[in-house]
C-alpha positions, 0 to 999 in steps of 0.5 A, a space after each residue: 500500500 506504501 508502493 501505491 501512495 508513493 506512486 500517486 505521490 510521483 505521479 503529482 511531483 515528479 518525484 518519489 519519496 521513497 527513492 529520495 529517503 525512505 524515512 519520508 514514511 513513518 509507520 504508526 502499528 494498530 497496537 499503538 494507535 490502540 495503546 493511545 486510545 486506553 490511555 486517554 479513554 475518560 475523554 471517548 465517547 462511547 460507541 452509539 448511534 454515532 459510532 456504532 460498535 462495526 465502526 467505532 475502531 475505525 474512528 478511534 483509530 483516525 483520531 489517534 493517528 490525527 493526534 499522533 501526526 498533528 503533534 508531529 507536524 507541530 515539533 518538526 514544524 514540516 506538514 504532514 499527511 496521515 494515512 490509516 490504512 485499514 480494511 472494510 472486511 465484512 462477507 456477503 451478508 454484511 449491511 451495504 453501506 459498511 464501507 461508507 459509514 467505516 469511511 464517514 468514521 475515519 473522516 470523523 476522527 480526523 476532525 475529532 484530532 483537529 487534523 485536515 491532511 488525513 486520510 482514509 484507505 479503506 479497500 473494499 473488501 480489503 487490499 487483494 480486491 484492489 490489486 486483483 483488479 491489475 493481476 488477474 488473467 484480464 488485467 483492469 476489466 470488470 473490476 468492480 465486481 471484485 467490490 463484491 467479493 467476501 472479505 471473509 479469508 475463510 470464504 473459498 472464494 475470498 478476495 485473499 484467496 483470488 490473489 494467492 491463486 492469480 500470483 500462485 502464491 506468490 503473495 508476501 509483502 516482498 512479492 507483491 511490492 517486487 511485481 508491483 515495481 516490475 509491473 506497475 498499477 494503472 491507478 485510472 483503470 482501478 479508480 475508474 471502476 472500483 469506488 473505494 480506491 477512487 475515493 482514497 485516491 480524490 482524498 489523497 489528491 485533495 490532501 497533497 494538494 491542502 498539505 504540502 
């Protein structure tokens, strides 16, 4: 995911970051996102009409992150973009609106962080959906349909399990990054047809463009 926000990242400035210094990015774990939660739980409201039990990590998550950036930017006095990756998940029976409301929350937490340059990467099902769409045997076509797979990994017919066979298995984080460097993502094709890589990436493009 890394490899796609530095590739839209060139594509703007004519540049990558990470071939310029790889400590450009800074990875912020789920573990310490959720650390920070407990320690300042008296301030969160509970989850509830607003944030709903399904959503209410993802909020908690942004907000997090927001902080943890703005503080960022404060010290180091140099503008900062944060971006949560996380995935929708959910399987065939899931409400048809998760993904908005899981997005909406994320926006949410942001705001809650008083942070403007977040944000969301929210792949619907997960990850695999978005790059099935360039690796299967016909790349970029009839891609929104992979929207609709299950983001069950225990479904035989997930969006994991699509992946692992299109790359015979070939599916490490190492792997992936290598076929995407060799290969590339025609991220037009993908926005295109699948509406949560087309809303993350207007998101980031908004953001590059308030932030930098």
């Amino acid at each position: 995911m890394t490899l796609l926000i530095d590739n839209i990242f060139a594509q703007a400035f004519q540049y990558s970051p990470l071939e310029v210094d790889k400590g450009t990015y800074r990875f912020v774990n789920k573990r310490t996102l959720s650390e920070l939660a407990k320690q300042g739980k008296r301030g969160i409201a509970l989850p509830g009409k607003k944030h709903g039990i399904d959503t209410a990590f993802f909020y908690f998550n942004a907000w997090m992150l927001g902080k943890v950036a703005r503080e960022y930017s404060l010290q180091t006095k140099d503008p900062s973009i944060a971006v949560l990756f996380r995935d929708t998940d959910g399987t065939n029976s899931s409400a048809n609106d998760l993904w908005k409301r899981k997005w909406e929350s994320m926006i949410q937490g942001f705001a809650r962080a008083e942070y403007e340059c977040g944000v969301p990467m929210l792949p619907k099902p997960k990850s695999e959906a978005w790059l099935l769409c360039a690796v299967k045997d016909m790349p970029y076509q009839n891609c929104a349909a992979l929207e609709e797979l299950s983001g069950n990994d225990d479904s035989p017919d997930s969006a994991k399990a699509r992946l692992e066979e299109a790359m015979d298995g070939r599916t490490s984080a190492a792997d992936v990054c290598e076929w995407l460097r060799e290969t590339g993502f025609d991220h037009d094709s993908v926005a295109g047809q699948m509406t949560s890589y087309r809303e993350f990436r207007l998101r980031l493009m908004e953001v590059l463009d308030l932030c930098k």
